[in-house]
N, CA, C and O of each residue as an XYZ file, in Angstrom:
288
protein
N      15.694     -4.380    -20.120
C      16.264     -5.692    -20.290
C      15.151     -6.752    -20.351
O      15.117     -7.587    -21.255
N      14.306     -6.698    -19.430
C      13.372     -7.898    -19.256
C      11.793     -7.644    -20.436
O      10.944     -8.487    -20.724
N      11.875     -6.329    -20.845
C      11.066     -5.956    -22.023
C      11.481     -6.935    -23.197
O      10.849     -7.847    -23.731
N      13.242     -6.255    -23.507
C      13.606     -7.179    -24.437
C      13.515     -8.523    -24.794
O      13.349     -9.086    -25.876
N      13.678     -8.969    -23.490
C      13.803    -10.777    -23.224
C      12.253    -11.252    -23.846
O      12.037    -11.963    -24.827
N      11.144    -10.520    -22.805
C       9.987    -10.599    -23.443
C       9.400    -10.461    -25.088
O       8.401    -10.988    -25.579
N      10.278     -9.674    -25.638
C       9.685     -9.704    -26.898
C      10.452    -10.482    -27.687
O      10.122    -10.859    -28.812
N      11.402    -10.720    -27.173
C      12.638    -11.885    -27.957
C      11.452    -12.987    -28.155
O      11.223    -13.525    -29.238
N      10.651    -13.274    -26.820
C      10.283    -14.637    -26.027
C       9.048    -14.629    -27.714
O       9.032    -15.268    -28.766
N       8.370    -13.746    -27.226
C       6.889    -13.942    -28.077
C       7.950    -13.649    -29.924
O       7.269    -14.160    -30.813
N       8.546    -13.365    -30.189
C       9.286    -13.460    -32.036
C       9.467    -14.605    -32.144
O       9.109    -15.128    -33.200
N      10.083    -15.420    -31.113
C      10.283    -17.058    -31.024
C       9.170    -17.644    -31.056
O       9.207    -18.738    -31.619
N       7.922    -17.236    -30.549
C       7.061    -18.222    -30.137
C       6.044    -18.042    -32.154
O       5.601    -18.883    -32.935
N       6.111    -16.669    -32.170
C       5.299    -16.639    -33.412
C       6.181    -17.116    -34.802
O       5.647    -17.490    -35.846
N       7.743    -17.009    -34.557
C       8.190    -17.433    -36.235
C       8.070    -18.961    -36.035
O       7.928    -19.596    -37.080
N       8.107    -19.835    -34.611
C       8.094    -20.911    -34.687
C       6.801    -21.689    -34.850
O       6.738    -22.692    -35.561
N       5.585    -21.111    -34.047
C       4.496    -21.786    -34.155
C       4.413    -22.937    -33.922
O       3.779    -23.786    -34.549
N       5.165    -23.077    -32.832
C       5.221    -25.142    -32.414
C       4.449    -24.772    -30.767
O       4.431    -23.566    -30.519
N       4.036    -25.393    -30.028
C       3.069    -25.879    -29.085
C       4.434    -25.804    -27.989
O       4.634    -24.974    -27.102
N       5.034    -26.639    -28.279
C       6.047    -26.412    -26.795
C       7.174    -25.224    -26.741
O       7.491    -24.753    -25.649
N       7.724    -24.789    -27.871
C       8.105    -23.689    -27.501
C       6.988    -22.421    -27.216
O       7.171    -21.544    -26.373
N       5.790    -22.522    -28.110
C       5.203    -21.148    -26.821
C       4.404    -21.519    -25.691
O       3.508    -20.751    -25.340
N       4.628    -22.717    -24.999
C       4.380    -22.494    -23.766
C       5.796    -22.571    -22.812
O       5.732    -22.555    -21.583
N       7.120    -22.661    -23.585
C       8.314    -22.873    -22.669
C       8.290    -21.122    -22.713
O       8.674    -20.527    -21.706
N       7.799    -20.295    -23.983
C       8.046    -18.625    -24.130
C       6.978    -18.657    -22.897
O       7.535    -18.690    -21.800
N       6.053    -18.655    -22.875
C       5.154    -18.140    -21.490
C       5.327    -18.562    -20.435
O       4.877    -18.124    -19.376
N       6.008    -19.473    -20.611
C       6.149    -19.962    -18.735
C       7.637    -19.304    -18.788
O       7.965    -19.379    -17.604
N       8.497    -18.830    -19.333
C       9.436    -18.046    -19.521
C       9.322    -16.569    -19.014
O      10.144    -15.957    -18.332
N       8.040    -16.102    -19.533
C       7.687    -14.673    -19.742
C       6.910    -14.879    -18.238
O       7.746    -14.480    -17.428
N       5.962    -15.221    -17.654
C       5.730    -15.651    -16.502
C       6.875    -15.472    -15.358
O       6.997    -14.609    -14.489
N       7.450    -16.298    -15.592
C       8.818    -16.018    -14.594
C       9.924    -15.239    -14.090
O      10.625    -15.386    -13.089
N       9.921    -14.225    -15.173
C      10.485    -12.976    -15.292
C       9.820    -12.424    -14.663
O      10.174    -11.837    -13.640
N       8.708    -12.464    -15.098
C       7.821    -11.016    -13.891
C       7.705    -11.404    -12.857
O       7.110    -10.609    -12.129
N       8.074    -12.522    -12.284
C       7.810    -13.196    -10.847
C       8.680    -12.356    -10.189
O       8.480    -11.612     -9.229
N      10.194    -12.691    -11.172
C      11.507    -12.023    -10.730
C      11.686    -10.515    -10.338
O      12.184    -10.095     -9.294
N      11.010     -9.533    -11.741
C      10.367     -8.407    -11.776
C      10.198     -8.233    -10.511
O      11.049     -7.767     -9.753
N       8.641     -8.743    -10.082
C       7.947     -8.213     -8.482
C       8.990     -8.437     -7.829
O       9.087     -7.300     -7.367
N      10.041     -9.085     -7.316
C      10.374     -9.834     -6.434
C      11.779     -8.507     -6.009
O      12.193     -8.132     -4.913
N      12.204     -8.080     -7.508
C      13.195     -7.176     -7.357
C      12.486     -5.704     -7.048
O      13.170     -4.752     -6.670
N      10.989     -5.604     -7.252
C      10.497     -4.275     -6.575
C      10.655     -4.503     -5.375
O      11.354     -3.719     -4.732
N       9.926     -5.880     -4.587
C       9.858     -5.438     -3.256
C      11.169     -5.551     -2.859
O      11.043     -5.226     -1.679
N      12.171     -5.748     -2.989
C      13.898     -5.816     -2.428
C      13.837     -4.094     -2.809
O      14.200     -3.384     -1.872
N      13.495     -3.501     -3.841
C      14.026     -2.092     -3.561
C      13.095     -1.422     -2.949
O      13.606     -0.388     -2.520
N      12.012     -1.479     -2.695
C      10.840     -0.762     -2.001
C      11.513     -0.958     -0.507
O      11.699      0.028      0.207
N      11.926     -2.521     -0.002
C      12.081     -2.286      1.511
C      13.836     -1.444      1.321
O      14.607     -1.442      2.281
N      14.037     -1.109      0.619
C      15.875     -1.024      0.656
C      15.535      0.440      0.600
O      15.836      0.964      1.673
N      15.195      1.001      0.035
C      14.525      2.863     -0.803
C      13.695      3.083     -0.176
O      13.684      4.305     -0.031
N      12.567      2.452      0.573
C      11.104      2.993      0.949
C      10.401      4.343      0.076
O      10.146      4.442     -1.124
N      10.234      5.196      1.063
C       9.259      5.846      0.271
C       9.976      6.364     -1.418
O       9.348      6.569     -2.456
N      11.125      6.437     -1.232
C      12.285      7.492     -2.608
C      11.506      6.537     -3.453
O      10.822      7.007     -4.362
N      11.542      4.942     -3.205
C      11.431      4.365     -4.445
C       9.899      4.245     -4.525
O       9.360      3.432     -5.276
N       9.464      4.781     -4.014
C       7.458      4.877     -4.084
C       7.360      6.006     -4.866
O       6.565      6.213     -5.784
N       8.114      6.629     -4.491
C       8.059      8.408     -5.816
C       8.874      7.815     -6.946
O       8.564      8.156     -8.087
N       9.596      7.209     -6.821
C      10.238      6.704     -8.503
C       9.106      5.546     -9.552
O       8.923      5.572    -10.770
N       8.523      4.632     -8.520
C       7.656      3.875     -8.826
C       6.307      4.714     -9.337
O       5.581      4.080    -10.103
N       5.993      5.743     -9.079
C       4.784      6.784     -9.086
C       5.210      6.983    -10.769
O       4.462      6.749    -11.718
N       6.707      7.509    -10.840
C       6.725      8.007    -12.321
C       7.140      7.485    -13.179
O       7.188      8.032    -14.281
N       7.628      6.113    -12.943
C       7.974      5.065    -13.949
C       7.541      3.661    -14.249
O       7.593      2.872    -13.306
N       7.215      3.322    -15.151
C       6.393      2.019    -15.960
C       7.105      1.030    -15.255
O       8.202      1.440    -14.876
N       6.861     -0.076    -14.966
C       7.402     -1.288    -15.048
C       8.466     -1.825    -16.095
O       9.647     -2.007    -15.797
N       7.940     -2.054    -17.326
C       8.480     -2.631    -18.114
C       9.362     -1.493    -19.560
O      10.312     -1.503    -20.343
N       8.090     -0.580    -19.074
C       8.342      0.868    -20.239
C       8.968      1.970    -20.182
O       9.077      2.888    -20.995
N       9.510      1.758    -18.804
C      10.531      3.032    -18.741
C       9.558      4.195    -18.068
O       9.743      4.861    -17.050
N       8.659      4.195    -18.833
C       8.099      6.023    -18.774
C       6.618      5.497    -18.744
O       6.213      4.568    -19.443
N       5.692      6.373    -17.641
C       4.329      6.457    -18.019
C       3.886      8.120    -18.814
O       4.253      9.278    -18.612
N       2.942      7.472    -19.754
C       2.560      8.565    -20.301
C       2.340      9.677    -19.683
O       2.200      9.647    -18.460
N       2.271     10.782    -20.324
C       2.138     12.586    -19.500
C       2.887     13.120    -18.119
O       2.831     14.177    -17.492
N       3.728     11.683    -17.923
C       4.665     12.205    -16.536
C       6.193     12.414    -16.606
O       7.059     12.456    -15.732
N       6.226     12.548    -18.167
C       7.789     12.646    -18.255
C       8.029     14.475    -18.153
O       7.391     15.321    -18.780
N       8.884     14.651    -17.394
C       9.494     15.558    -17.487
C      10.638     16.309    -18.273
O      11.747     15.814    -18.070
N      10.621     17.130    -18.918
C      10.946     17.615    -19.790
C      12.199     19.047    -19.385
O      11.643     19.980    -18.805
N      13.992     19.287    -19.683
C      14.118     19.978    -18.880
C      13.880     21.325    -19.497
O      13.957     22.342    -18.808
């Protein structure tokens, strides 16, 4: 979801090429990830370690880190 939003943010900022919309897209894109961190540490203290092994095998923003996907 917040990938999407992000790349919505920067298509806006490049078809428009105006000065205040790409700094309203970055201080946009900025703030999301504030939100981002903010919703790890709510599940890190809620999950502890479960979500330290989920965090180990999954990206932030990408779903998947490379060579750790499992395959069944």
């Amino acid at each position: 979801m917040y990938l999407g939003f992000d790349l919505l943010t920067i298509s806006s900022i490049l078809a428009n090429a105006n000065l205040i919309v790409a700094l309203l897209g970055i201080y946009s894109i900025i703030s999301y990830d504030f939100i981002v961190r903010a919703e790890e540490r709510f599940l890190r203290e809620r999950f502890g370690p479960e979500y330290g092994e989920y965090r180990a095998r999954v990206h932030r923003y990408l779903g998947w880190k490379s060579g750790r996907i499992k395959r069944p």
